[in-house]
N, CA, C and O atoms as a MOPAC input file, in Angstrom:
PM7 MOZYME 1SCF
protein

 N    100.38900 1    83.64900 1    88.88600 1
 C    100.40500 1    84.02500 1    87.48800 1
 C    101.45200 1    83.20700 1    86.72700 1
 O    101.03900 1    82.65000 1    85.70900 1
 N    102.38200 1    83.08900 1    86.96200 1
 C    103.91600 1    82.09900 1    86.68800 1
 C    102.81200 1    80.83300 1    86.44900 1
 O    102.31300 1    80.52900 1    85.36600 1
 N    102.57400 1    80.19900 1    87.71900 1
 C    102.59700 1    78.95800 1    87.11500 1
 C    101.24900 1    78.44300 1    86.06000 1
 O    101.28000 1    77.60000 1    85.16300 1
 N     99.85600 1    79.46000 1    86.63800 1
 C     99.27600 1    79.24500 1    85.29200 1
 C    100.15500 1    79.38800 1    83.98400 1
 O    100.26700 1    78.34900 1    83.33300 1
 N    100.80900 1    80.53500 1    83.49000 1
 C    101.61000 1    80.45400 1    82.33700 1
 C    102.34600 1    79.09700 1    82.12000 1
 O    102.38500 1    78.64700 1    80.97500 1
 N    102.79200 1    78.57700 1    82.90100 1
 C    103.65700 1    77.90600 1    82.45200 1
 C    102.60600 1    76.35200 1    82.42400 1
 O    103.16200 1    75.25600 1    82.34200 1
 N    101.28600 1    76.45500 1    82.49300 1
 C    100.69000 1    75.44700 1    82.49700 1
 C     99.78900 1    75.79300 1    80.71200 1
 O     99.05800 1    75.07300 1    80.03200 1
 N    100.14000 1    76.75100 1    80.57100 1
 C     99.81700 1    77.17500 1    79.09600 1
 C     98.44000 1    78.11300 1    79.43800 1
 O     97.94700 1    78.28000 1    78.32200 1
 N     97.60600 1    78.78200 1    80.38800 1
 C     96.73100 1    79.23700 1    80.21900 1
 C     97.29200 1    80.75500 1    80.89700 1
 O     97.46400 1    81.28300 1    81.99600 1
 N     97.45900 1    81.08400 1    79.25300 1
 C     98.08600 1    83.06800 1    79.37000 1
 C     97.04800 1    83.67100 1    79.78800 1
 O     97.26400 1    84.45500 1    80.71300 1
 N     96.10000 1    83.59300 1    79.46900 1
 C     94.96700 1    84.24900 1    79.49700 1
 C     94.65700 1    84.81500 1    81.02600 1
 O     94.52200 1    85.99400 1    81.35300 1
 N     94.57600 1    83.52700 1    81.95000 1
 C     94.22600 1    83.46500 1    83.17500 1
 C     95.60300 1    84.23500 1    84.05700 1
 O     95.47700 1    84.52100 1    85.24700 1
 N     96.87500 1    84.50600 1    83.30400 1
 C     98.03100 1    84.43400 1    84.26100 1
 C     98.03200 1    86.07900 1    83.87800 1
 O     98.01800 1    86.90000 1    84.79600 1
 N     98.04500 1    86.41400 1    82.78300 1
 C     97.71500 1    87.96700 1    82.36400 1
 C     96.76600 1    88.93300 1    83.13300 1
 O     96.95000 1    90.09600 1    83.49300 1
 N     95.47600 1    87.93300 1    83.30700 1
 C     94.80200 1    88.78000 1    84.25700 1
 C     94.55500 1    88.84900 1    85.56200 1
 O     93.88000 1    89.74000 1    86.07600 1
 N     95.28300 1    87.57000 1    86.39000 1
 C     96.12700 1    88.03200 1    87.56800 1
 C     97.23500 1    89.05100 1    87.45100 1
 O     97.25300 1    89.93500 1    88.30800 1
 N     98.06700 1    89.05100 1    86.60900 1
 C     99.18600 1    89.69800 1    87.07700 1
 C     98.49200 1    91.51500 1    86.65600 1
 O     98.77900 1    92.46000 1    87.39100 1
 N     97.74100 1    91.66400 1    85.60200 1
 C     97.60500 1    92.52000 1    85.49400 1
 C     96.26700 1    93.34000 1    86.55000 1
 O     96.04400 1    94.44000 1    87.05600 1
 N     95.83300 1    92.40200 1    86.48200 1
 C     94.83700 1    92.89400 1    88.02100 1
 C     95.09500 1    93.23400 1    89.36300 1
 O     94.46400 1    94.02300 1    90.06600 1
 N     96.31100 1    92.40600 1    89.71300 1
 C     97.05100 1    92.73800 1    90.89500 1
 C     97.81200 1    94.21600 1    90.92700 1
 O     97.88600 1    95.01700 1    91.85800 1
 N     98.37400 1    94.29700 1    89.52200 1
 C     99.01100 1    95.79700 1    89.73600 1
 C     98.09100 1    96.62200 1    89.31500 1
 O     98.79000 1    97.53200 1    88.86800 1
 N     96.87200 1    96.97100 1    89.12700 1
 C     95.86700 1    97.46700 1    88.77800 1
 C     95.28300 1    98.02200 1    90.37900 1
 O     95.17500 1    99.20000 1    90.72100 1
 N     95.01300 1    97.01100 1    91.06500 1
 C     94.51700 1    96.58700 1    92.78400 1
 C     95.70300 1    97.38100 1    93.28100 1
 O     95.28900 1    98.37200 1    93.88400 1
 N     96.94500 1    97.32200 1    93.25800 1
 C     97.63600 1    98.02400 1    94.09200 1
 C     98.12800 1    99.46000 1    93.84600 1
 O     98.99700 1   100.14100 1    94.39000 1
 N     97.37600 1    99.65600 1    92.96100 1
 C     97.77000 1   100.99300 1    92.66600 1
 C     96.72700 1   102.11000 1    92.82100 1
 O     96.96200 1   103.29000 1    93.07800 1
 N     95.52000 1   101.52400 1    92.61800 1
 C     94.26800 1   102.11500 1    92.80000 1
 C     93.74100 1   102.07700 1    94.55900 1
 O     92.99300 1   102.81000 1    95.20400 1
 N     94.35100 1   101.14000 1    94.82800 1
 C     93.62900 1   100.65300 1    96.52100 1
 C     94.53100 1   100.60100 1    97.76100 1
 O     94.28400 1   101.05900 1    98.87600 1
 N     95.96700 1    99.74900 1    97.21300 1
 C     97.07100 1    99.61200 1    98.09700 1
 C     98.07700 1   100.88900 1    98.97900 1
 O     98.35700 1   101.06400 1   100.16500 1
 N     98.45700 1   101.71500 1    97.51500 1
 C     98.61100 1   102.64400 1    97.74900 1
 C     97.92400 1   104.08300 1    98.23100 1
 O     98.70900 1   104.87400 1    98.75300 1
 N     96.77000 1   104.42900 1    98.12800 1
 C     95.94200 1   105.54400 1    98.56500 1
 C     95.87200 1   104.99300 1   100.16900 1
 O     95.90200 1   105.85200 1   101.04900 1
 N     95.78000 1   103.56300 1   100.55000 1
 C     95.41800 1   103.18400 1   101.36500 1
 C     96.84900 1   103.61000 1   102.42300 1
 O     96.94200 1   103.90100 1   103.61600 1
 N     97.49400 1   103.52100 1   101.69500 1
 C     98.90000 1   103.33200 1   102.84700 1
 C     99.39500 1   105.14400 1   103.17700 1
 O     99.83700 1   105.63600 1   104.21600 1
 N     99.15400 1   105.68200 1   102.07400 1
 C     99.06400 1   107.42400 1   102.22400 1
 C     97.93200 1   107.86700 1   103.23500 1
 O     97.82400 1   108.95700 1   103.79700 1
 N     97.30300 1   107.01200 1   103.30800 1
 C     95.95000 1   107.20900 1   104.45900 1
 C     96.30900 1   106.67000 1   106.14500 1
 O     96.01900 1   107.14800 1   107.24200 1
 N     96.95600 1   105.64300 1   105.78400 1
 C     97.79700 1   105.03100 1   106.62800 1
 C     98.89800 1   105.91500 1   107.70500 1
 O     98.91500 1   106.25600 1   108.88800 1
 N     99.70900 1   106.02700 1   106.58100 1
 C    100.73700 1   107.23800 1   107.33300 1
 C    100.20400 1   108.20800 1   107.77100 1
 O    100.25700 1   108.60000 1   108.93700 1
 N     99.60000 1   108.72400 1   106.81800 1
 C     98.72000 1   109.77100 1   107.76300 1
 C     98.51300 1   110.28200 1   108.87200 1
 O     98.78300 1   111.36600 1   109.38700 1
 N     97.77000 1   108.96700 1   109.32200 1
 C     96.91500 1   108.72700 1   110.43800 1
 C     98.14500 1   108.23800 1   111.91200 1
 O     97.94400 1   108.51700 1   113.09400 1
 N     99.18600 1   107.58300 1   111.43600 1
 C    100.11700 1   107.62000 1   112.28300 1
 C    101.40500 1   108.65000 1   112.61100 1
 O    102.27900 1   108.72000 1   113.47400 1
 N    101.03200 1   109.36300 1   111.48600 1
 C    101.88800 1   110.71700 1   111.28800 1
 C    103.73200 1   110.75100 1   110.48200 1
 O    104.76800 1   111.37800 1   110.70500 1
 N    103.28200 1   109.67700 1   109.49500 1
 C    104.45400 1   109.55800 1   109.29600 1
 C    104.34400 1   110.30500 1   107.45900 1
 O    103.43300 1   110.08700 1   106.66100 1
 N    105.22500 1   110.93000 1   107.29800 1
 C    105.43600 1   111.81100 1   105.92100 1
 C    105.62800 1   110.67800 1   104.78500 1
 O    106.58300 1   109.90500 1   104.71200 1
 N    104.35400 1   110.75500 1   103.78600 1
 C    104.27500 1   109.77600 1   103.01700 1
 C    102.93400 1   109.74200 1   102.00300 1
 O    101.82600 1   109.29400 1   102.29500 1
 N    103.39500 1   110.40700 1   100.59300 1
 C    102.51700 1   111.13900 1    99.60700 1
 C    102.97200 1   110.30000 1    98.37900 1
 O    103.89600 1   109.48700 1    98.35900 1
 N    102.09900 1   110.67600 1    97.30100 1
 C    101.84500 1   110.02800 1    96.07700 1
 C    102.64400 1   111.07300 1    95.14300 1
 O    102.40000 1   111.18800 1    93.94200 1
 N    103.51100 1   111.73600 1    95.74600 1
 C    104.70000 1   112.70600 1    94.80100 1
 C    105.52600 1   111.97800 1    93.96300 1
 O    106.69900 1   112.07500 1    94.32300 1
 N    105.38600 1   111.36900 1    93.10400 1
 C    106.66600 1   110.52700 1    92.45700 1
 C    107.39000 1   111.30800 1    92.02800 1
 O    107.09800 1   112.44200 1    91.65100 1
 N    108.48700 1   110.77300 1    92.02900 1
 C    109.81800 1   111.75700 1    91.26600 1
 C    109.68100 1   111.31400 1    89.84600 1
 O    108.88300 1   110.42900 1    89.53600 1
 N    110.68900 1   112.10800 1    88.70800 1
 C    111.04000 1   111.80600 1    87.21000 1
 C    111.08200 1   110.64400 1    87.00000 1
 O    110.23200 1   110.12100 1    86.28000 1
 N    111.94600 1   110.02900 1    87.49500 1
 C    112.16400 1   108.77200 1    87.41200 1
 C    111.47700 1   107.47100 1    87.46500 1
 O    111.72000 1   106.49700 1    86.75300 1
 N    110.81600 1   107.54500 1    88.15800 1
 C    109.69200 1   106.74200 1    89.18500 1
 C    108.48500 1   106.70500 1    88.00400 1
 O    108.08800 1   105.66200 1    87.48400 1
 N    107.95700 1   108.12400 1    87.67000 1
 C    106.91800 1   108.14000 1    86.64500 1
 C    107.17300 1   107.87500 1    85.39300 1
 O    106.33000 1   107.35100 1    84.66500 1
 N    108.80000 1   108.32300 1    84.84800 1
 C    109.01100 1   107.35900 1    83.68400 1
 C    109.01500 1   105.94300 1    83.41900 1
 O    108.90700 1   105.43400 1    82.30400 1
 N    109.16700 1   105.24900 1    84.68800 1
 C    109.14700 1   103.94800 1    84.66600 1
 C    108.16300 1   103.66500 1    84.75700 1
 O    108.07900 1   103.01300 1    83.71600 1
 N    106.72200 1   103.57000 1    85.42200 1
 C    105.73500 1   103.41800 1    85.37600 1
 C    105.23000 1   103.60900 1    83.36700 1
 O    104.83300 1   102.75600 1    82.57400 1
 N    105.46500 1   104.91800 1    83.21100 1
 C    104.96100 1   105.07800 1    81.76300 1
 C    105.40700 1   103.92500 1    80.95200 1
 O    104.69100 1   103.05700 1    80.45300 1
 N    107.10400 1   104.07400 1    80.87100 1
 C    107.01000 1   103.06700 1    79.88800 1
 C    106.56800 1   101.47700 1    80.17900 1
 O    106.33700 1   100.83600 1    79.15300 1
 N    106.42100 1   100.76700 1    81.43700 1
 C    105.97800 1    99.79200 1    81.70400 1
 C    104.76600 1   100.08500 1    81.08700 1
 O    104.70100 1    99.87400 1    79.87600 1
 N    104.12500 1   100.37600 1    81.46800 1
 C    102.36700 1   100.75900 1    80.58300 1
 C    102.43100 1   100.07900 1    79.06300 1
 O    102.20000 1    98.97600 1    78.56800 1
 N    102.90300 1   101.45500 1    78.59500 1
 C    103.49300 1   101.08300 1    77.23800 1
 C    103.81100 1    99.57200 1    77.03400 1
 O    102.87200 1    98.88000 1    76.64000 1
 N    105.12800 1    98.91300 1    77.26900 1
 C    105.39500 1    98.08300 1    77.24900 1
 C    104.56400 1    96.76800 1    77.38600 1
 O    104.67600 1    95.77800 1    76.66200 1
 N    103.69000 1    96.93100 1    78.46700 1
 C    102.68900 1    95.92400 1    78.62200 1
 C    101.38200 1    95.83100 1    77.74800 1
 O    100.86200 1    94.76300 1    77.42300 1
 N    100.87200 1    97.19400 1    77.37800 1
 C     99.81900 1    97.36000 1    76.42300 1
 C    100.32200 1    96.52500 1    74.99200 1
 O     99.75300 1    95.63200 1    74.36600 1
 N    101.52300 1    97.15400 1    74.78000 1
 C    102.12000 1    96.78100 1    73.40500 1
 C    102.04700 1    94.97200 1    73.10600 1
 O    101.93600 1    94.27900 1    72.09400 1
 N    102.15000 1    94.75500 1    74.27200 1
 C    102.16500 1    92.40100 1    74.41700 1
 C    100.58100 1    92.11100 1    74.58000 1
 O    100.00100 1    91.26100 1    73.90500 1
 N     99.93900 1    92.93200 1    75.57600 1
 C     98.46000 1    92.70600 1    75.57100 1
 C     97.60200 1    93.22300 1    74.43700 1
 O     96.45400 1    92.83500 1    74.65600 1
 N     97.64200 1    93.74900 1    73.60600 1
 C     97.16200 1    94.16900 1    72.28800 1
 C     96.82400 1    93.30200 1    71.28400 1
 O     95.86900 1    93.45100 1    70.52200 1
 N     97.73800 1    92.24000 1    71.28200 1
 C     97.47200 1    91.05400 1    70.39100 1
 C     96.87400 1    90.39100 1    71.10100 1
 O     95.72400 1    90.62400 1    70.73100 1
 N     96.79400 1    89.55900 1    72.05200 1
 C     96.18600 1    88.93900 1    72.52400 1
 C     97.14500 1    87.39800 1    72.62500 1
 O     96.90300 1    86.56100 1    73.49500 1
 N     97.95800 1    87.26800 1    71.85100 1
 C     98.64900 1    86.76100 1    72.05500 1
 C     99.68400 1    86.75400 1    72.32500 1
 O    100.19800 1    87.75000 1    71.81600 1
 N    100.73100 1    85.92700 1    73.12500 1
 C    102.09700 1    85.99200 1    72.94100 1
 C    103.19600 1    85.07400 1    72.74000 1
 O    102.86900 1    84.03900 1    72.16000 1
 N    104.37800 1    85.17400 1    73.05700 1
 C    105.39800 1    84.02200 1    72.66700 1
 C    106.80700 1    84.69800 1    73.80000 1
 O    106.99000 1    85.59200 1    74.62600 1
 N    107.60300 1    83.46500 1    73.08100 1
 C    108.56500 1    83.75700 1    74.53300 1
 C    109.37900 1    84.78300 1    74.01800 1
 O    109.89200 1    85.51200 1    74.86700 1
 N    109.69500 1    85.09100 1    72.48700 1
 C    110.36200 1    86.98100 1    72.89500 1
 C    109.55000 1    87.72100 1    72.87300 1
 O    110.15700 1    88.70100 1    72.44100 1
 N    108.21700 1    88.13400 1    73.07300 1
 C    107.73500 1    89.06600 1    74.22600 1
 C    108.12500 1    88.73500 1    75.65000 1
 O    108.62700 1    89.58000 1    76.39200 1
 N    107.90600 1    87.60400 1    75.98200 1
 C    108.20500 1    87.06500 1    77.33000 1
 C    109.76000 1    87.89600 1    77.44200 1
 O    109.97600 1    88.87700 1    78.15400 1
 N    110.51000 1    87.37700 1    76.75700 1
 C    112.23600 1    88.16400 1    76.98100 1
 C    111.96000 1    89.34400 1    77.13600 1
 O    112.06800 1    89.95100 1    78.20200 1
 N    111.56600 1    89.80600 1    76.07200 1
 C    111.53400 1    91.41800 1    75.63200 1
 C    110.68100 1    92.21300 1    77.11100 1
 O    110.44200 1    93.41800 1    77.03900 1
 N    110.46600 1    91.79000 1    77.79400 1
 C    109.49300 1    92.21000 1    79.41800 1
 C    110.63300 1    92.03400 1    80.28000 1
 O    111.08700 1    92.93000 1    80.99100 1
 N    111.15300 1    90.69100 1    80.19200 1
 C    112.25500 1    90.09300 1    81.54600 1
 C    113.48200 1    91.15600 1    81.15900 1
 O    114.03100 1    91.70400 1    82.11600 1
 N    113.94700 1    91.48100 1    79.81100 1
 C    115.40400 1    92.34200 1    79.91700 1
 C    114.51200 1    93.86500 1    80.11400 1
 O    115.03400 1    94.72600 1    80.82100 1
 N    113.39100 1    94.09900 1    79.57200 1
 C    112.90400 1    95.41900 1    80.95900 1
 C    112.77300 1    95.49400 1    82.09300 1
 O    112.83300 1    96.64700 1    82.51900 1
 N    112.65500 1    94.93500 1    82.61900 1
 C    112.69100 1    94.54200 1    83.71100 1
 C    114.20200 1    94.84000 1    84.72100 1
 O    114.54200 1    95.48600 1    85.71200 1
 N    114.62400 1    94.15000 1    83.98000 1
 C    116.08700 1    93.79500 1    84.45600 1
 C    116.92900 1    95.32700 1    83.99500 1
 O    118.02700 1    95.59100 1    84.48600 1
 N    116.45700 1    95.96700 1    83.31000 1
 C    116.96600 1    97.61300 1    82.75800 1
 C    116.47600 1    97.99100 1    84.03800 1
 O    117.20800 1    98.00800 1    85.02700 1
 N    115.15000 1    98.32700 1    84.06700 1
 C    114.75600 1    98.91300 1    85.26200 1
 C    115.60900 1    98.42500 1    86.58000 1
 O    116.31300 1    99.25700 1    87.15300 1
 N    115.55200 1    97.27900 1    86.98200 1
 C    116.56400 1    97.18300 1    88.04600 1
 C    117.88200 1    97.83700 1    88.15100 1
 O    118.40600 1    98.47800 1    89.06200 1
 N    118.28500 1    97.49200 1    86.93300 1
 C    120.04600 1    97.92300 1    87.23200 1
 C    120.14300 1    99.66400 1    86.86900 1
 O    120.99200 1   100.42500 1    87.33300 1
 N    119.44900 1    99.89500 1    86.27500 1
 C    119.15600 1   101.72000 1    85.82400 1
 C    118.88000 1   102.19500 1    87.39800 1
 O    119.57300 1   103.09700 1    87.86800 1
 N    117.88000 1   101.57800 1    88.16400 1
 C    117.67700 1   101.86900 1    89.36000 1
 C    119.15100 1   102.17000 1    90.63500 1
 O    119.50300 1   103.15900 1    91.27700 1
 N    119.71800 1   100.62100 1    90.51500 1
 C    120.73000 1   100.35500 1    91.34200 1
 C    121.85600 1   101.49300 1    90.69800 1
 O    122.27400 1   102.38200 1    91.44000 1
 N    122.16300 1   101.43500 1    89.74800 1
 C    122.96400 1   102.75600 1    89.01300 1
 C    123.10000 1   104.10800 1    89.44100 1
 O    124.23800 1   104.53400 1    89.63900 1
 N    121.78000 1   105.09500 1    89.67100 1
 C    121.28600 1   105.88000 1    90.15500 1
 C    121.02600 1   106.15100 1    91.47900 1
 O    120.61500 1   107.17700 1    92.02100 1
 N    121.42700 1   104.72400 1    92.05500 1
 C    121.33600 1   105.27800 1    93.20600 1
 C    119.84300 1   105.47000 1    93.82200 1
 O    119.04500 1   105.07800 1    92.97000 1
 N    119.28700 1   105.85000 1    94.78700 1
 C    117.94600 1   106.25000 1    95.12600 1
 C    118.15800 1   107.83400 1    95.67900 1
 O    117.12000 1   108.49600 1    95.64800 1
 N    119.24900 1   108.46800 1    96.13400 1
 C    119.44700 1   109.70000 1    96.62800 1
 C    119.65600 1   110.26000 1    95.40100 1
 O    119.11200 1   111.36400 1    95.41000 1
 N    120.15100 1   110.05400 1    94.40100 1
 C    120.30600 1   110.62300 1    93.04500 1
 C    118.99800 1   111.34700 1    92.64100 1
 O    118.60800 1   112.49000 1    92.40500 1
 N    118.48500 1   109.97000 1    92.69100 1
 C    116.61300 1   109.80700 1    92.23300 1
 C    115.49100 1   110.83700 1    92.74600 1
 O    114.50300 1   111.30300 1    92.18000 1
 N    116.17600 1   111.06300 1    94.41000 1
 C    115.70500 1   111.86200 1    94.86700 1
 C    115.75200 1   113.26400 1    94.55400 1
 O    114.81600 1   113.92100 1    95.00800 1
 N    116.81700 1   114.01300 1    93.73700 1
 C    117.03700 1   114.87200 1    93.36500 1
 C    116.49800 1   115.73600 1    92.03400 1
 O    116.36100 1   116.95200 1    91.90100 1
 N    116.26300 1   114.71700 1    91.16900 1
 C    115.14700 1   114.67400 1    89.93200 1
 C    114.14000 1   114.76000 1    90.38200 1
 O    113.68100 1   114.19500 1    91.37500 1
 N    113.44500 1   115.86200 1    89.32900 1
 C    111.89200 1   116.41200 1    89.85800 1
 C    111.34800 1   116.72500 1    88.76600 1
 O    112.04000 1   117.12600 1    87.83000 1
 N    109.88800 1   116.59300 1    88.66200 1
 C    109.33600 1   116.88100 1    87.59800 1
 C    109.15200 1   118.25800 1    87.84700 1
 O    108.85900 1   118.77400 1    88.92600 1
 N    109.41000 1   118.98300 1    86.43000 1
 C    109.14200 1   120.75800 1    86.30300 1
 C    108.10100 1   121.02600 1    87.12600 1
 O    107.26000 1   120.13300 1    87.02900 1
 N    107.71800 1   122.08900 1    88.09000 1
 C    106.91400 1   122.62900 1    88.84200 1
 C    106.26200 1   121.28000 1    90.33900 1
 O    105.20600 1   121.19300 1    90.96700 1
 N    107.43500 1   120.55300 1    90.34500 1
 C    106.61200 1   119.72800 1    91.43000 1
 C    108.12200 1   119.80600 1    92.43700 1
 O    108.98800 1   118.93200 1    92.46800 1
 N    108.12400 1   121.08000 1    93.19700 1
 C    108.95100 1   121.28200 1    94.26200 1
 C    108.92900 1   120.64400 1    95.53700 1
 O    107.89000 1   120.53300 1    96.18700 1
 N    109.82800 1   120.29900 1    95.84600 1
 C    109.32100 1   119.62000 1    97.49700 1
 C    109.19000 1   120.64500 1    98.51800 1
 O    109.96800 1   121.59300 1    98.62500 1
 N    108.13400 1   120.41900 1    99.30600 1
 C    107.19200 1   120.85100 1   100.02900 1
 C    108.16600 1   121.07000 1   102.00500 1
 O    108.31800 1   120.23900 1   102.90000 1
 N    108.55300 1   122.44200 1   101.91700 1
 C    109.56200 1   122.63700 1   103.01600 1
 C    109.12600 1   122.33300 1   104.68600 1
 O    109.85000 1   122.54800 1   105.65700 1
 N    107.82200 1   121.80900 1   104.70000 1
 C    107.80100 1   121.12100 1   105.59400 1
 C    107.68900 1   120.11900 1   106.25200 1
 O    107.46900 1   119.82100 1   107.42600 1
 N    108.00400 1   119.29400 1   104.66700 1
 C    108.25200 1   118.02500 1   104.96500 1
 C    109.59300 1   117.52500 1   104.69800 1
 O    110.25200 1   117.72800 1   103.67800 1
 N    110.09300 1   116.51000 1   106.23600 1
 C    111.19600 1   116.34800 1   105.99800 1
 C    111.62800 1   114.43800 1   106.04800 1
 O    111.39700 1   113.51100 1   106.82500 1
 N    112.50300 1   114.65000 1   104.46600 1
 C    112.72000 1   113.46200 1   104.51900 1
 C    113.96100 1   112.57200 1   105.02000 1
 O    115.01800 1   113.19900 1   104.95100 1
 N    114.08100 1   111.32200 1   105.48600 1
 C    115.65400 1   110.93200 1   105.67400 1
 C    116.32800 1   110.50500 1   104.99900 1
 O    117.49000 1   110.28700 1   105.34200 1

């Protein structure tokens, strides 16, 4: 996707990148919850607060650049310093933090145990 963009054809690099996370979210993941499963290892599509806010606003964020149909390089920025929020908001928090945030009525399940 990179280097089509950078060969000037957005078009083609947009709908790799956006097809790929499309593919792994619909196929990759169900697949790997099916996966564990089957080898018995504890491993569900429960996202925490956090996890699903980031997803949302990525959505957002990406609809908002794909809408025009066109773009330029501060959209391009305006993605890379989200990006880079999300990382360091992440590293900030910690992941045991993360773990502790829950969406209202989605309790963890006492017989599953995590490390």
């Amino acid at each position: 996707a990179v280097l089509m963009a950078w060969h000037g054809r957005v078009g083609i690099s947009f709908g790799v990148a956006i097809g790929s996370s499309i593919q792994v979210a619909l196929f990759v993941l169900p697949c790997a919850v099916l996966f564990a499963w089957a080898v018995g290892q504890p491993l569900d599509l429960n996202f925490k607060l956090y996890t699903t806010a980031a997803v949302f606003v990525s959505v957002i964020l990406v609809s908002s650049v794909v809408r025009s149909g066109r773009v330029n390089w501060l959209e391009g920025l305006f993605l890379l310093i989200a990006y880079l929020m999300f990382g360091f908001s992440y590293l900030w928090l910690r992941p045991a933090a993360l773990d502790e945030v829950q969406m209202p009525g989605m309790e963890s399940h006492p017989s599953r145990v995590h490390p």
